[in-house]
C-alpha positions as a printed Julia matrix, in Angstrom:
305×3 Matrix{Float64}:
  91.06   61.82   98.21
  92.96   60.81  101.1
  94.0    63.99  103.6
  97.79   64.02  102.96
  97.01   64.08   99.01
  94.0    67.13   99.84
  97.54   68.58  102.03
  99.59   68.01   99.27
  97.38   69.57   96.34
  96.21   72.68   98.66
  99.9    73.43   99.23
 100.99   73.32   95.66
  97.97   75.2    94.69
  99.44   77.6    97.13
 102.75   77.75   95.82
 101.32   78.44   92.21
  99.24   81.32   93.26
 102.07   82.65   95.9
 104.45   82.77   93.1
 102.38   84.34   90.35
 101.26   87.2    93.11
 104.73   88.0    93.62
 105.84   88.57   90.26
 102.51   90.25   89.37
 103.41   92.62   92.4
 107.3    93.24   91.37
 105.58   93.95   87.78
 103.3    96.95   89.2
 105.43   98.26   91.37
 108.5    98.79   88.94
 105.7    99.97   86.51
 106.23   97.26   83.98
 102.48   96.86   81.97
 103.87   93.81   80.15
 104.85   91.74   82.86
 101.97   92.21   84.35
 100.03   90.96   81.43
 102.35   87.94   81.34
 101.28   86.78   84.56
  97.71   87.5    83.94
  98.2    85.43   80.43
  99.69   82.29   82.27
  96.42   82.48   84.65
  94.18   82.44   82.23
  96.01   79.49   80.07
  95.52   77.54   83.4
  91.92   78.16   83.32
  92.28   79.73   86.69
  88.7    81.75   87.86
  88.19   85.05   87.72
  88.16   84.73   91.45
  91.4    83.37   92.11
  92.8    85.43   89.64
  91.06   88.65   92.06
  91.95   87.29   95.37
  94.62   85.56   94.96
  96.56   87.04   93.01
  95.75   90.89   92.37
  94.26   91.32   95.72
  97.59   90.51   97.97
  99.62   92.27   95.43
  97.82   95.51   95.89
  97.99   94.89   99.58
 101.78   94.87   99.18
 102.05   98.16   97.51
  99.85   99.73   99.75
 102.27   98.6   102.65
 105.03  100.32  100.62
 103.7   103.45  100.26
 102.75  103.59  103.55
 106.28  102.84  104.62
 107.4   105.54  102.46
 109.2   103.03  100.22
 107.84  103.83   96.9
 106.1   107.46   95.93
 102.28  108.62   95.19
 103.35  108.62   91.6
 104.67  104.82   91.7
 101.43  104.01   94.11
  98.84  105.41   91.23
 101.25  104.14   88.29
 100.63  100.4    89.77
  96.97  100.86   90.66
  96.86  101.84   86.94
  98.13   98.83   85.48
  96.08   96.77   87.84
  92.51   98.64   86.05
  94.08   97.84   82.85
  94.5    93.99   83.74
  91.09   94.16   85.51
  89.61   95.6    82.28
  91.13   93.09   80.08
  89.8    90.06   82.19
  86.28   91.7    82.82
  86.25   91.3    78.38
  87.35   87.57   78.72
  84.95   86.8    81.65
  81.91   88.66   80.6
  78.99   87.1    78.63
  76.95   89.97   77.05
  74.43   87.87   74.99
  73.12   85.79   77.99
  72.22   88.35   80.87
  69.77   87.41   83.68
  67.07   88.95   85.36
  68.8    89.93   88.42
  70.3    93.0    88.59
  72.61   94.32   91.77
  74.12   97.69   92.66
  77.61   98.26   93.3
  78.7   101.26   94.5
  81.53  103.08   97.07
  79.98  104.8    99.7
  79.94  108.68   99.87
  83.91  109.75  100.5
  84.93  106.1    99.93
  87.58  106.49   97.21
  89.21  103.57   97.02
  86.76  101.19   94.57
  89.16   98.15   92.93
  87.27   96.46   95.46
  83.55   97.18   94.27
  84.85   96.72   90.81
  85.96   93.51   91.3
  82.92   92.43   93.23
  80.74   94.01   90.02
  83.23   92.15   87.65
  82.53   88.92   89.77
  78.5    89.49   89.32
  79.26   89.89   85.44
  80.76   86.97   85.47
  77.68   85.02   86.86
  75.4    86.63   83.81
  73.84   89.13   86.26
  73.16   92.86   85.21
  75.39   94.86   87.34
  74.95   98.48   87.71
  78.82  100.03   88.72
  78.67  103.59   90.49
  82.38  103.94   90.85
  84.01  105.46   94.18
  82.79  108.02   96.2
  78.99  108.2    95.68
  76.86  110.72   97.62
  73.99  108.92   99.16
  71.13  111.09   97.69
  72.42  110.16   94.28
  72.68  106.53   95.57
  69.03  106.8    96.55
  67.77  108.47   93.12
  69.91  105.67   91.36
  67.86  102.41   93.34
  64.63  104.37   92.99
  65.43  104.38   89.5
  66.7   101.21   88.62
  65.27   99.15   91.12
  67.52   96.16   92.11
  67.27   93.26   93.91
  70.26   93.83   95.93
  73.06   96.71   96.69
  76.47   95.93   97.39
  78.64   98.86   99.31
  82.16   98.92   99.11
  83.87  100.43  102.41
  87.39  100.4   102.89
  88.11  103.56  105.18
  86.86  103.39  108.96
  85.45  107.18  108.79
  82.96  106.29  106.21
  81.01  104.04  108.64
  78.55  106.65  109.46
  77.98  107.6   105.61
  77.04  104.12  105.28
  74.56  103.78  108.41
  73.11  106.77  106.73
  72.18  105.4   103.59
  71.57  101.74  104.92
  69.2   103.28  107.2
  67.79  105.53  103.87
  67.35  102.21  101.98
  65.28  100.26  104.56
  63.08  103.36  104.52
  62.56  103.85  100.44
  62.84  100.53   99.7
  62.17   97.99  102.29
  62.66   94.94  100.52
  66.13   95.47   98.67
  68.88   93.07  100.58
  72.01   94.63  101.17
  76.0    93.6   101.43
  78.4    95.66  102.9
  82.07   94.9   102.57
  85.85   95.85  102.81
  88.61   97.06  104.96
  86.51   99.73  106.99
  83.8    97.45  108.2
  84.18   97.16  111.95
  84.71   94.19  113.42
  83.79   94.03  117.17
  79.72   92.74  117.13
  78.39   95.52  118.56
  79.69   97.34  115.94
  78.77   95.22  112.89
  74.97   95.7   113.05
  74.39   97.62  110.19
  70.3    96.52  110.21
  68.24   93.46  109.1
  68.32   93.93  105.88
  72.27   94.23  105.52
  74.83   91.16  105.31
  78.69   91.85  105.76
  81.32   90.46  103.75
  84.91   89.65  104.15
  86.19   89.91  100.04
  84.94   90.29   96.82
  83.96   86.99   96.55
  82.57   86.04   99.61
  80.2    89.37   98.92
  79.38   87.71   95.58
  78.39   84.81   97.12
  75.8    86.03   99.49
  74.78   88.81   96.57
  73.87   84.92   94.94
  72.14   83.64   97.96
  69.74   86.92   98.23
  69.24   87.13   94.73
  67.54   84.13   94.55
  65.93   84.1    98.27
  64.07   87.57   96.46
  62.65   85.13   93.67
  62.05   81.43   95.65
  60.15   79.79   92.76
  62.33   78.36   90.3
  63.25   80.54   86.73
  64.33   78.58   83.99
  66.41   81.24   82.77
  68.67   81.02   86.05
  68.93   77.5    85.96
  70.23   77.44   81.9
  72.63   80.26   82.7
  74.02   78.01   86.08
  73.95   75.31   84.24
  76.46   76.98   81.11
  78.6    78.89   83.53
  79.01   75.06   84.98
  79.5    73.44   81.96
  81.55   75.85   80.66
  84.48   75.87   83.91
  84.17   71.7    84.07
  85.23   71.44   80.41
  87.88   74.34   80.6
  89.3    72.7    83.64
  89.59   69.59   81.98
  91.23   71.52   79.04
  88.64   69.91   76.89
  87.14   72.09   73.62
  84.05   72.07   72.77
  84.25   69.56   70.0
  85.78   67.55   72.69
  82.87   67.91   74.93
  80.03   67.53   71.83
  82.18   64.02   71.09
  82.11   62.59   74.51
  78.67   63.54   75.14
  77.41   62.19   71.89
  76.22   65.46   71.05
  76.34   68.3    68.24
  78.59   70.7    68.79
  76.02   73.63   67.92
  74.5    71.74   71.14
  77.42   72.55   73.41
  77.41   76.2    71.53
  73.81   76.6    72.55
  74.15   75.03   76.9
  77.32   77.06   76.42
  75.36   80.17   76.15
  72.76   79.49   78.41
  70.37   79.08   75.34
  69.51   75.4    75.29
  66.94   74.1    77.23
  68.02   70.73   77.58
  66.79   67.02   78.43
  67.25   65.09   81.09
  69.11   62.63   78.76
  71.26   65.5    77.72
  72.15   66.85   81.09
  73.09   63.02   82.46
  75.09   62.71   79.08
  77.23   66.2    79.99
  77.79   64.89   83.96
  78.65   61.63   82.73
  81.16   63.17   80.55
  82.61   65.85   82.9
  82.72   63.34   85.87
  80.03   65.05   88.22
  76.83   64.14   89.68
  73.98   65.65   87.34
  72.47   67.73   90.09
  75.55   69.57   90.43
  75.53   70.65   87.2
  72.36   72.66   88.13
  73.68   74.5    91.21
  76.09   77.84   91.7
  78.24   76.29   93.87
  78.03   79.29   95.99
């Protein structure tokens, strides 16, 4: 695509999202549950991601009432009442997004570390995970780190993601970095939000920890270390990459699944079963699908993180 057309598109893409975060803010602010729901419907019949929706949209808007409390222009009341509809919106899309019936193998940790209160931020990097078909354990905001420690010794995940969005919980989470390199040595680690510092001196939080920026830049490296923990190739992963792929291409396109199963020359049941990360399919089959959705085969086999 030529650059002014890649200009053009990223600007009305812009627009869209800019437009939809402002009414979704005016919605939470004036405490007005249906509005918000509105905006959150018209996403969704876009086939927007689960990500945009997060950081585009709900992510600046929660920014913005933050700003206004802190200005004093709206009241604690007004501040929880929005935060409020927000979980409810956040619940609702978790329920659209989530596929229970194909889970992986990998299993993270997302937690708030100990006095952190403020967790919309862990729950929408857990939501994100979800949405990839990984088995997320969610430990909610302000999680003392010996209960943080009994929880990895007894669940045992690959990797932990901590949520830190105040600047005086740096030390709590140097604490239980430092607790997790010495239980469990090999669990990766991502630490992100507001209160990470951001000098370099600062940001050393050990070898075993990587820093993120947003929910799903976090998600993405939680991706890249799930899999760096298990090199050889799982053909579970791969089928539940490979649906999550199929599945967005054809949405995007606005195509059903009949649509799909017809341009593919295959069964629907077929697309029902890739779908759901339950078909292990050919190599006919797979060229068939990338044919059909306009992509090169061996993307349809990679995360695209």
């Amino acid at each position: 695509m030529p650059a002014i057309l890649q200009k053009n598109a990223a600007d009305a893409s812009a627009d869209y999202f800019d437009g939809r975060q402002k009414r979704f803010a005016r919605a939470i602010v004036k405490g007005d549950h249906e509005s918000a729901e509105q905006v959150t419907s018209e996403l969704l019949s876009a086939q927007q991601t689960l990500g945009d929706i997060y950081l585009k949209v709900i992510t600046p808007a929660l920014e913005g009432v933050g700003e206004l409390w802190c200005r004093g222009d709206i009241g604690v009341g007004e501040q929880k009442l929005a935060t409020e509809i927000v979980i409810g919106q956040m619940d609702r899309l978790r329920a659209l997004f989530t596929k229970r019936d194909s889970r992986s193998s990998y299993r993270a940790l997302v937690s708030c570390v100990e006095g952190e209160c403020h967790f919309i931020g862990a729950r929408m990097t857990a939501d994100l995970c979800l949405a990839r078909g990984w088995n997320v354990d969610f430990l909610g905001p302000d999680v003392p780190n010996d209960a943080l420690i009994d929880v990895i010794k007894e669940r045992q995940p690959q990797v932990l993601a901590l949520s830190l969005t105040m600047a005086g919980g740096v030390a709590k989470a140097r604490a239980v970095i430092e607790a997790v390199e010495r239980i469990a040595p090999s669990l990766r680690v991502v630490l992100g939000g507001q209160g990470v510092p951001m000098d370099a001196q600062s940001r050393n939080f050990g070898r075993h920890c990587e820093l993120g920026r947003d929910a799903v830049e976090g998600v993405a490296m939680i991706g890249k270390l799930l899999r760096s923990d298990r090199p050889g190739a799982v053909l579970k992963e791969y089928q539940l990459v490979l649906a999550r792929r199929v599945r967005d291409l054809r949405t995007h396109r606005g195509w059903t699944q009949e649509r799909l199963a017809e341009a593919t020359k295959v069964t629907r049941v077929c697309i029902v079963a890739v779908e759901g990360g339950k078909q292990n399919v050919s190599m006919d089959i797979l060229i068939r699908l990338a044919n059909a959705l306009g992509v090169a085969p061996e993307s349809l086999l990679s995360a695209g993180d």
